[in-house]
C-alpha positions as CSV (number, residue, x, y, z in Angstrom):
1,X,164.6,77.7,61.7
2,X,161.2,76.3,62.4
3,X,159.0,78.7,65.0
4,X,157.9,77.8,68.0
5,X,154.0,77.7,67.9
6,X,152.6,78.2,71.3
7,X,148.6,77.9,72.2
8,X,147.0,80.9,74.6
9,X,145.7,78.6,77.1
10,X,143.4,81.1,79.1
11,X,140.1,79.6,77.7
12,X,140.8,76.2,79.3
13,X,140.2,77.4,82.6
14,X,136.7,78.1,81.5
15,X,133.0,76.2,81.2
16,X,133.0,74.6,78.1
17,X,131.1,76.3,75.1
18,X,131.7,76.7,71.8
19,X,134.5,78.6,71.6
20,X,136.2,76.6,73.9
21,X,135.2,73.7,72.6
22,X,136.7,75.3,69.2
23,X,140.0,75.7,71.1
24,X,140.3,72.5,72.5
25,X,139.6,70.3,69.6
26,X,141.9,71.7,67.4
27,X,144.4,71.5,70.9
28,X,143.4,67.3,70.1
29,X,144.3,67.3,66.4
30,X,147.8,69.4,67.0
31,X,148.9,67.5,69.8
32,X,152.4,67.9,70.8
33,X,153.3,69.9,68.1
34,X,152.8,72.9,70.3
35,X,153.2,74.2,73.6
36,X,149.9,75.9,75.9
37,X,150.6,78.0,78.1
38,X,147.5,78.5,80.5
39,X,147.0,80.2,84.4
40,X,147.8,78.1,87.1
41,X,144.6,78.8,88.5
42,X,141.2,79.4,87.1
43,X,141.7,82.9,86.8
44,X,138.5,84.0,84.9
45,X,137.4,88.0,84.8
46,X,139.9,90.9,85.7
47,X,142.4,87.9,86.7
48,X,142.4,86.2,83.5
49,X,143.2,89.5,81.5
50,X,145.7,90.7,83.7
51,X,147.1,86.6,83.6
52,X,147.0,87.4,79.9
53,X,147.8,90.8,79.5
54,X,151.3,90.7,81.8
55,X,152.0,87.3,82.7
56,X,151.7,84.9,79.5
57,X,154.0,87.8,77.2
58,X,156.8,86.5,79.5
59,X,156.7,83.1,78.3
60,X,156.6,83.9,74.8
61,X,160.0,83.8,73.0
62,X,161.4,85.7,70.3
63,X,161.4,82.7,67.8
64,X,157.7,82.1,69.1
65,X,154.3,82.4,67.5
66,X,151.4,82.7,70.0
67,X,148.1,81.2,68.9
68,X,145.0,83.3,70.8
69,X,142.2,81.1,69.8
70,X,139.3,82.9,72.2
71,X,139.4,86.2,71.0
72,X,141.5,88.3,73.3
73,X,145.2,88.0,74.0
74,X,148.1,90.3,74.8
75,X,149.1,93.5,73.2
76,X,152.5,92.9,74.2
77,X,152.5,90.2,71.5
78,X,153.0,90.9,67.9
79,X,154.0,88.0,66.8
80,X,150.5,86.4,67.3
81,X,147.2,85.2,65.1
82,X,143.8,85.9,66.9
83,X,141.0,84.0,65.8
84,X,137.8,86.4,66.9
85,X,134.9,84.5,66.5
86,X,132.1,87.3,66.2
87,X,131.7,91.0,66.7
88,X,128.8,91.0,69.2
89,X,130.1,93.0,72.1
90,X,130.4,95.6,69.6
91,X,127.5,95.4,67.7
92,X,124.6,95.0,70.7
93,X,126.2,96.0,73.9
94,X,123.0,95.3,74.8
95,X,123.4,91.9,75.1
96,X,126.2,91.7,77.6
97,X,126.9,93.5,80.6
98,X,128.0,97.2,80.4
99,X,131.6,96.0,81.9
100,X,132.0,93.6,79.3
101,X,130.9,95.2,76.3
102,X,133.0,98.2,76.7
103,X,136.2,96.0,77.7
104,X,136.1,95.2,74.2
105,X,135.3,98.1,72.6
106,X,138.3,99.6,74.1
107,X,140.7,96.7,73.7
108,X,139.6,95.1,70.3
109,X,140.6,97.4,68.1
110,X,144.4,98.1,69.8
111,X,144.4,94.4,69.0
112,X,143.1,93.5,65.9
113,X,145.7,96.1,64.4
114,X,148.5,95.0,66.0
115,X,148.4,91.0,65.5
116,X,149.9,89.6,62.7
117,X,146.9,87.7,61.3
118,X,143.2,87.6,62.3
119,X,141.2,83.9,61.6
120,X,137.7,84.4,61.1
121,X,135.0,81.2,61.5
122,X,133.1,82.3,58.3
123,X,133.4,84.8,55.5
124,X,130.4,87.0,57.3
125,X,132.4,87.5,60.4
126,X,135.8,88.1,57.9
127,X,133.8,91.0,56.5
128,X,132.6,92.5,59.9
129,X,136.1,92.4,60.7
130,X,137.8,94.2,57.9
131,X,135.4,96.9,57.7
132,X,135.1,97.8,61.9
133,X,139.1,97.6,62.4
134,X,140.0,98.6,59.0
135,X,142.6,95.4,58.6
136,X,142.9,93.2,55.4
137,X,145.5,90.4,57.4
138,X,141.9,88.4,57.8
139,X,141.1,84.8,56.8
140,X,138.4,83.0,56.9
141,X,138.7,79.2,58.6
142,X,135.6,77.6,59.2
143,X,135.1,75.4,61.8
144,X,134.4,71.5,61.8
145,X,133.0,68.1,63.1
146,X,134.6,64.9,64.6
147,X,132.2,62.7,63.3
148,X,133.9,60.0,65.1
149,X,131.9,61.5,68.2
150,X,129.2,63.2,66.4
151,X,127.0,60.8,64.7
152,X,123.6,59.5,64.3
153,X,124.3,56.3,66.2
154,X,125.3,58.3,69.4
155,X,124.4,56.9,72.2
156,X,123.8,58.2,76.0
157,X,122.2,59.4,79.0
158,X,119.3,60.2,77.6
159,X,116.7,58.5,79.9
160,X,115.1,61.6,81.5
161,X,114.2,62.9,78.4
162,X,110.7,63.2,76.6
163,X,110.5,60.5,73.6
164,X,110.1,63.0,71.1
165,X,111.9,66.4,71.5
166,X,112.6,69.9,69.9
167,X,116.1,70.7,71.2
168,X,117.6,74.0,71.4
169,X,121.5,74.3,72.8
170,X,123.3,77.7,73.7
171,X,123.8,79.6,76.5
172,X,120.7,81.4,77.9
173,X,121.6,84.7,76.4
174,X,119.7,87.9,74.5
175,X,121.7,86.4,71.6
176,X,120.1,83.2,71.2
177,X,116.5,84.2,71.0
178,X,115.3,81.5,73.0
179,X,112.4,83.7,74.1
180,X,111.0,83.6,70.5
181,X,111.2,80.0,70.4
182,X,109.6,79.8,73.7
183,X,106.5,81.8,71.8
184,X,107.2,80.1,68.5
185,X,106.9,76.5,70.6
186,X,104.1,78.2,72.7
187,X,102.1,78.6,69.2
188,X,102.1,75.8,67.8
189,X,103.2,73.4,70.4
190,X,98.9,72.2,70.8
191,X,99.5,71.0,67.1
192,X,101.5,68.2,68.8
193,X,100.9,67.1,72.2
194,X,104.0,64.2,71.9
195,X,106.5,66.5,71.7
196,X,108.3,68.7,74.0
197,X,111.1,71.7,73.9
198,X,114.4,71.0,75.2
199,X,116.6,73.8,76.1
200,X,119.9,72.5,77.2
201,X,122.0,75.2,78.2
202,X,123.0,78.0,81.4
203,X,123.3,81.9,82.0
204,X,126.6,83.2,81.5
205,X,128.3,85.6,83.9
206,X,128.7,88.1,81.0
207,X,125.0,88.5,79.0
208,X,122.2,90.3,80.6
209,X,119.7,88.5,82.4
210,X,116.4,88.5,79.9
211,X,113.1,87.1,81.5
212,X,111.9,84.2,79.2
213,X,108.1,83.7,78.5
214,X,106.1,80.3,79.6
215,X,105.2,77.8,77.5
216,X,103.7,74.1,78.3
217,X,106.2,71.0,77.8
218,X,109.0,72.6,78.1
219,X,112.3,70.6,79.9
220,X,115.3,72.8,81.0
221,X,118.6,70.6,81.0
222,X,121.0,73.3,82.1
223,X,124.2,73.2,80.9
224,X,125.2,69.8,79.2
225,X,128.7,67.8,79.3
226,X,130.4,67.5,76.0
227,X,129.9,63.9,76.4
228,X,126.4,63.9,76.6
229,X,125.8,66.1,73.8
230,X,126.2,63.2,70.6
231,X,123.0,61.5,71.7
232,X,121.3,64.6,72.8
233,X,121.3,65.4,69.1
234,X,121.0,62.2,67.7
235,X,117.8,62.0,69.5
236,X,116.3,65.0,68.7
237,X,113.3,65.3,66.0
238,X,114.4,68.3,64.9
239,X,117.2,71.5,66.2
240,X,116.3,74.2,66.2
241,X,118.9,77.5,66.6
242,X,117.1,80.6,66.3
243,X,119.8,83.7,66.9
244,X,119.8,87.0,66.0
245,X,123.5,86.4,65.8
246,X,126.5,84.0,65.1
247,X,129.6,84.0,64.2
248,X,129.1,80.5,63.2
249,X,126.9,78.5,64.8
250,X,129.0,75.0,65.9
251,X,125.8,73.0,67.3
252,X,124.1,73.6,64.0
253,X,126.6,71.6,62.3
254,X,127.0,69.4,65.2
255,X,123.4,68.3,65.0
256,X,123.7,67.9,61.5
257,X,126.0,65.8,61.8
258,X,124.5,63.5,64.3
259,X,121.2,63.3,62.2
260,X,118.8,65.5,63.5
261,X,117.0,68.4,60.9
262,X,118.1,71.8,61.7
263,X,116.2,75.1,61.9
264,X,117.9,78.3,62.0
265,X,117.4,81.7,61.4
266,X,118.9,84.1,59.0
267,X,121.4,85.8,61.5
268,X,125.0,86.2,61.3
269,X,126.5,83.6,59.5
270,X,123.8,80.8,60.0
271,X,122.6,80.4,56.4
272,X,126.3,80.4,55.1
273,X,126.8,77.2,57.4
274,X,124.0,75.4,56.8
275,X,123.7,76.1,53.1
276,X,120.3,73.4,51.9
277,X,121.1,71.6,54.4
278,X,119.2,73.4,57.0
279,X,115.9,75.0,57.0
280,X,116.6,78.7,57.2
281,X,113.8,81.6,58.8
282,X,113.8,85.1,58.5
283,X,113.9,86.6,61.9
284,X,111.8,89.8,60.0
285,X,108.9,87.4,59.6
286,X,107.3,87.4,62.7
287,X,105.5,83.7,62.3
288,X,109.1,82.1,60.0
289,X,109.9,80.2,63.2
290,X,106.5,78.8,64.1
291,X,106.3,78.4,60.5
292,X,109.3,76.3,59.9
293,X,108.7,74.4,63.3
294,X,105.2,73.3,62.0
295,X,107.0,72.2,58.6
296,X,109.7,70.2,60.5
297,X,107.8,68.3,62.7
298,X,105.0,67.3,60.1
299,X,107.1,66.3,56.9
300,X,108.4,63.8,57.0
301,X,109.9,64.0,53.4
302,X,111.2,67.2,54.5
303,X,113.0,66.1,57.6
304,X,114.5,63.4,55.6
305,X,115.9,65.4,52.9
306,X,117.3,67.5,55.9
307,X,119.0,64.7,57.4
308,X,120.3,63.5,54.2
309,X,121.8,66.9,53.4
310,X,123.1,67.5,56.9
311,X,125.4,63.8,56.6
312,X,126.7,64.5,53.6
């Protein structure tokens, strides 16, 4: 008898960001070969757990398999894969707001032991996961491109922006380190007065609010449309993603894909991503970022090798 696969549909009543984005693609490629359940309502917070937690188990047959592909889902469901896309809450609470943090430290591990598999987005957060939750029922399952959409030929509302940009996408989070790129930027940013810093991206309702330092010739976006994000990319001179932490880092190979050189640093997972395709920091090197920033923008042979590396 073939199971029925049905897709946690919780996340779709969010603001789109990677790991929703991560849901819904694959959501595209499946197609009618499985069924979503999702909250009637945006239910987001205390709402969307309970929604999860006592409602969707309900709806979930004994020939069923759920799919939870944003990292929570009910306990009342063995018969379920989680995908858990990184460890942060657990590893700086800091980050994230004291509710939030220790919602999952409580309720991760109950989880992670008692679903059937766990899909990891790289073989760093695979490791994390086997040795916090003491479970081997891990794989790894790396996440992809539609190169249909992402390309260097991408074209779109691009008109407000500076002719020659840095950009930086992500939420404005602790995470993210924008504030060392804002000094990074700040540094070297007289070297070359043509070109700007954009920070596409908005405060979400679970980080801590950081105060970011100032810096000349630098455009805030706020948060960007999926459609608008091909020729955000394709446009840029370089990306640049400097995080203390990621699972994976989706916009990395995003803007790899649409033809712009990449910077990141050396957390998480980032240099397993990229590989040579990207120019990879050490966040312990106080100056790497500035460093590779300076490198970026002034070879050219360098940014084309990037951009050769990051089609293929």
């Amino acid at each position: 008898m073939t199971r029925e696969i049905v897709v946690n549909g919780r996340f779709l009543t969010r603001r789109v960001t990677g790991v929703e984005r991560y849901g819904r693609e694959i959501l595209r490629l499946i197609g009618n070969r499985c069924r979503v359940e999702r909250p009637r309502r945006d239910w987001n917070g205390a709402a969307g757990h309970a929604w999860e937690q006592f409602v969707l188990p309900a709806r979930i047959g004994p020939q069923s398999i759920l799919w939870s592909p944003a990292n929570t889902g009910p306990l009342a469901v063995r018969s379920q894969i989680l995908t858990i896309h990184d460890l942060s809450p657990l590893e700086h609470p800091e980050w994230f707001r004291c509710s939030f943090s220790n919602w999952y430290r409580l309720f991760w591990p109950m989880l992670a032991r008692h679903v059937k598999k766990i899909l990891a987005p790289s073989e760093t957060v695979k490791r994390k996961v086997v040795a916090h939750f003491g479970v081997e029922r891990v794989a790894a399952a790396p996440e992809g491109v539609d190169t249909s959409v992402f390309h260097p030929k991408a074209r779109g509302n691009t008109h407000e922006l500076p002719g020659r940009y840095i950009l930086f996408l992500g939420s404005l989070a602790p995470r993210k380190n924008l504030a060392g790129l804002l000094r990074a930027w700040d540094a070297i940013g007289r070297e070359f007065p043509d070109t700007w810093l954009v920070v596409a991206g908005a405060e979400g309702t679970v980080f801590r609010t950081e105060i970011l330092p100032r810096a000349e010739r630098v455009h805030y976006l706020g948060y960007v449309a999926d459609a608008d994000l091909p020729a955000l990319y394709a446009g840029a001179a370089a990306f640049a993603l400097p995080s203390f932490d990621e699972g994976f880092g989706l916009p990395a190979l995003e803007a790899m894909a649409c033809g712009a050189p990449v910077i990141v640093s050396d957390g998480g997972a980032l240099p397993e991503v990229v590989g040579d395709a990207g120019l990879v920091f050490r966040l312990s090197e106080p100056d790497g970022l500035a460093h590779a920033l300076r490198a970026c923008l002034r070879d050219e042979t360098l940014r084309a090798s990037l951009q050769e590396k990051g089609w293929t």
